[in-house]
C-alpha positions in Angstrom: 6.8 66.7 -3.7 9.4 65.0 -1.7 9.2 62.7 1.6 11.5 62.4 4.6 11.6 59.8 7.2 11.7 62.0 10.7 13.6 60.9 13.9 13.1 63.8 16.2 13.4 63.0 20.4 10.2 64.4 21.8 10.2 66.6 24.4 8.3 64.7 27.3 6.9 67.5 29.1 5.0 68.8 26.6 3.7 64.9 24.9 0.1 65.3 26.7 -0.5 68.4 25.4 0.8 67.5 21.9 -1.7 64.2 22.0 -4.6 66.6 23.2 -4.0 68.6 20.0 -3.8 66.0 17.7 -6.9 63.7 19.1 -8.7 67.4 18.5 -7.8 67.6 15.5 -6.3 71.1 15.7 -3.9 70.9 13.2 -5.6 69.7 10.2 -7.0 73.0 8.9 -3.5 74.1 8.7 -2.1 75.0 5.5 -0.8 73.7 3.1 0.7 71.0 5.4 -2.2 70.1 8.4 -3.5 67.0 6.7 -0.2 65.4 6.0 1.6 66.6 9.4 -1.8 65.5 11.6 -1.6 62.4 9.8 2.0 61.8 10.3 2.3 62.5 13.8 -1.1 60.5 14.5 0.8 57.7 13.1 4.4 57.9 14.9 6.5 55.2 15.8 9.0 55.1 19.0 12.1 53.7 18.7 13.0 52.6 21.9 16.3 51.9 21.1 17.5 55.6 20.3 14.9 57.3 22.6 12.9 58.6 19.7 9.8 59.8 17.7 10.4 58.2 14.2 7.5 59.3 11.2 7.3 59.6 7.6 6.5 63.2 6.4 5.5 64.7 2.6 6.9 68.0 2.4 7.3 70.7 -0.5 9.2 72.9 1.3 13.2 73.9 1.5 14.6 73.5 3.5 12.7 70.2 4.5 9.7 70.8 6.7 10.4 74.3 7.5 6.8 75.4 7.7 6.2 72.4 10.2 9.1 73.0 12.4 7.9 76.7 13.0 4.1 76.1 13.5 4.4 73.2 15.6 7.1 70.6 15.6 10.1 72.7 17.1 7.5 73.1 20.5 6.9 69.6 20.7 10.5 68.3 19.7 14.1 68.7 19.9 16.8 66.5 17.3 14.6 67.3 14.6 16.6 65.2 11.6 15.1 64.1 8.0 16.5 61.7 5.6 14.7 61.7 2.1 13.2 58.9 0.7 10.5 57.5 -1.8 6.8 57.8 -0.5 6.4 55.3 1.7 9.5 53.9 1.9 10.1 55.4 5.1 6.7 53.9 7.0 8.0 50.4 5.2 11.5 51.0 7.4 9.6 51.6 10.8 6.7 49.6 10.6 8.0 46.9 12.8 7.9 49.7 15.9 5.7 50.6 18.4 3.2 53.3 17.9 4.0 56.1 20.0 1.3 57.0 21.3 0.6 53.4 22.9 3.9 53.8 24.5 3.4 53.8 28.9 5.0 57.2 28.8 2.0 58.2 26.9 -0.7 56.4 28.3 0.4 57.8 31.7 0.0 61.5 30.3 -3.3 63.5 31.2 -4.7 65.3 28.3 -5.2 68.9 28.7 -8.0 70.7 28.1 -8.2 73.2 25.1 -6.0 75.9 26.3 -2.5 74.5 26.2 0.8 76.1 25.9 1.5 75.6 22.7 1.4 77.5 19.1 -1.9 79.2 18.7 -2.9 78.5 15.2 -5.6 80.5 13.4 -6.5 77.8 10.5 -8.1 80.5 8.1 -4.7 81.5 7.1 -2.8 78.5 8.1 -0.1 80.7 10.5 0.7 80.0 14.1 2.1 82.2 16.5 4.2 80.9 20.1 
């Protein structure tokens, strides 16, 4: 298992719906990664100086997070960029920034009700589709 410290610039347009998801919970079930990436993204920094989304992510795949990037975080992000580290060294690095979702760009966002534009996920098998 490795882990990667994620800078990624989120692409505002589409932050309320990506918020609605997570506060459901939609992307838990997914597998193998819906705990870790749920968890990640729940816990998101903002680094206000670069205009970015800044998290630490586990990932077993190769390339890094490629399983992540096609379910969900290529709709929800642009920039995507990883740097490996060792577990937890990369939430020790950001800690001293912001949550993201307490940011006013986020607090100002309506959440969407269940049928949003993003990937459809069917969480028996763990795929998504859109």
């Amino acid at each position: 298992m490795a882990f990667y410290l994620v800078r990624a610039r989120l692409r505002m347009g589409r932050a309320a719906e990506l918020r609605a998801r997570l506060e459901r919970g939609e992307f838990r079930a997914l597998q193998p990664f819906g705990p870790a990436l749920t968890a990640s993204l729940e816990n998101a920094r903002w680094d206000p100086e670069a205009g970015e989304a800044v998290w630490e992510e586990e990932d077993y795949c190769s390339p890094p997070l490629a399983m992540e990037r096609a379910a969900v975080l290529d709709h929800y992000f642009e920039d995507l960029r990883v740097e490996r580290v060792p577990a937890g060294e990369g939430w020790r690095r950001i800690a001293e920034l912001p949550a993201l979702w307490d940011q006013p760009f986020a607090q100002e966002l309506e959440i969407l009700p269940d049928e949003g534009e993003g990937p459809v996920c069917d969480p028996a098998n763990g795929w998504c589709s859109g």
